[in-house]
C-alpha positions in Angstrom: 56.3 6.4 7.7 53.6 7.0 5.7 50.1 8.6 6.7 47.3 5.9 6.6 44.5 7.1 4.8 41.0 6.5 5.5 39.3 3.8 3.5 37.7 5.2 0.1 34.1 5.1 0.5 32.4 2.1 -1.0 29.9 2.6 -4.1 25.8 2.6 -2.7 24.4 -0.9 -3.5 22.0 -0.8 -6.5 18.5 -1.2 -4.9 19.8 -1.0 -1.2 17.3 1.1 0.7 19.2 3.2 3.6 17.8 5.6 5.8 18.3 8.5 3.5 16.2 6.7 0.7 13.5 5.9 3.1 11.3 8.8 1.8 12.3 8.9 -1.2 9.7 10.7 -3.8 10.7 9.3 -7.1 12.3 5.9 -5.7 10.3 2.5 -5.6 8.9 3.7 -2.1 6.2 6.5 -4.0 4.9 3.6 -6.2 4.1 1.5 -2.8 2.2 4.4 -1.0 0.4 5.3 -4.1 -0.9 1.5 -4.1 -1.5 1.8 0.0 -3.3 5.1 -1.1 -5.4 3.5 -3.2 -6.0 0.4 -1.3 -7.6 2.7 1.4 -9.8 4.1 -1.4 -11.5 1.4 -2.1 -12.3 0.4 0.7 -14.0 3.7 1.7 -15.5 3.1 -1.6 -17.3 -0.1 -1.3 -18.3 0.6 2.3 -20.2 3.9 1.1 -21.4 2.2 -2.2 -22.8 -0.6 0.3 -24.4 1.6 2.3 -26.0 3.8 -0.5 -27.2 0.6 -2.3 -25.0 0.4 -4.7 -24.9 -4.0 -4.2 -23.6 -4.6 -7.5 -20.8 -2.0 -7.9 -20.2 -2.4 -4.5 -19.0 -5.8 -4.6 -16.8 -5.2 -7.7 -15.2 -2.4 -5.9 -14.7 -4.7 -2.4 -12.9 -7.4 -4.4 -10.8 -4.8 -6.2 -9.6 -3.3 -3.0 -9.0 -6.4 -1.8 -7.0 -7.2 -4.2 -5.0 -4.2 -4.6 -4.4 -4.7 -1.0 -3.2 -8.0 -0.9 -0.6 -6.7 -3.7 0.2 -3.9 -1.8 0.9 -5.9 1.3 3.3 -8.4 -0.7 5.6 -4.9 -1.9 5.2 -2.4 0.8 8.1 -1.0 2.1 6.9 0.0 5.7 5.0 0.0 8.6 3.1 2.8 7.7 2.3 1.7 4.6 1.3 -1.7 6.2 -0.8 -0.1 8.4 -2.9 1.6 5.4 -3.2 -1.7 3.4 -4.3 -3.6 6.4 -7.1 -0.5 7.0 -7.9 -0.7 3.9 -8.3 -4.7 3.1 -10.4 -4.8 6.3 -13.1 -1.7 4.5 -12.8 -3.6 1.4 -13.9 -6.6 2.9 -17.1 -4.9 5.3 -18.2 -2.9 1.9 -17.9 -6.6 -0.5 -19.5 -8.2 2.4 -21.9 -5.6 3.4 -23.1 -5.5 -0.1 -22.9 -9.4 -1.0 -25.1 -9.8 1.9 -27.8 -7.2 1.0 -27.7 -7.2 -2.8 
């Protein structure tokens, strides 16, 4: 009789995402939390512009980090990086509103 071998290994998946890709640096995963970085950037930025009375630039920069968040939420890749977006959104939105309101 002959010895059974083990099944070959199959090929990866183009695009498939496992566990060991997860944290992947140069993957698709970097571009998401360089958006989720800069989401929460934003939103820091238009809360302090709206504080320091900066009205005008403030509500340029709320809408931007809003939408860079929004965009952000669509492609993110994990719960980490929803968390950040949703952080982020929210101080986009205080700093637009913050500065719509007082400008």
């Amino acid at each position: 009789m002959a010895a059974s071998q083990p099944p070959s290994a199959e090929p990866p998946v183009p695009g498939h995402h496992g566990p060991a890709d997860r944290h992947d640096p140069t993957g698709h995963h970097a571009a998401s939390v360089r958006l989720a970085g800069v989401t929460v950037v934003l939103g820091v930025a238009a809360v302090l512009l709206a504080v320091f009375d900066f009205y005008t630039l403030g509500i340029v920069v709320g809408i931007a980090g809003i939408a860079v968040g929004l965009f952000s939420q669509m492609n993110s890749e994990s719960t980490e990086q929803r968390w950040f977006d949703v952080f982020g959104i929210g101080a986009s939105a205080v700093g637009f509103f913050i500065s719509l309101l007082s400008g």
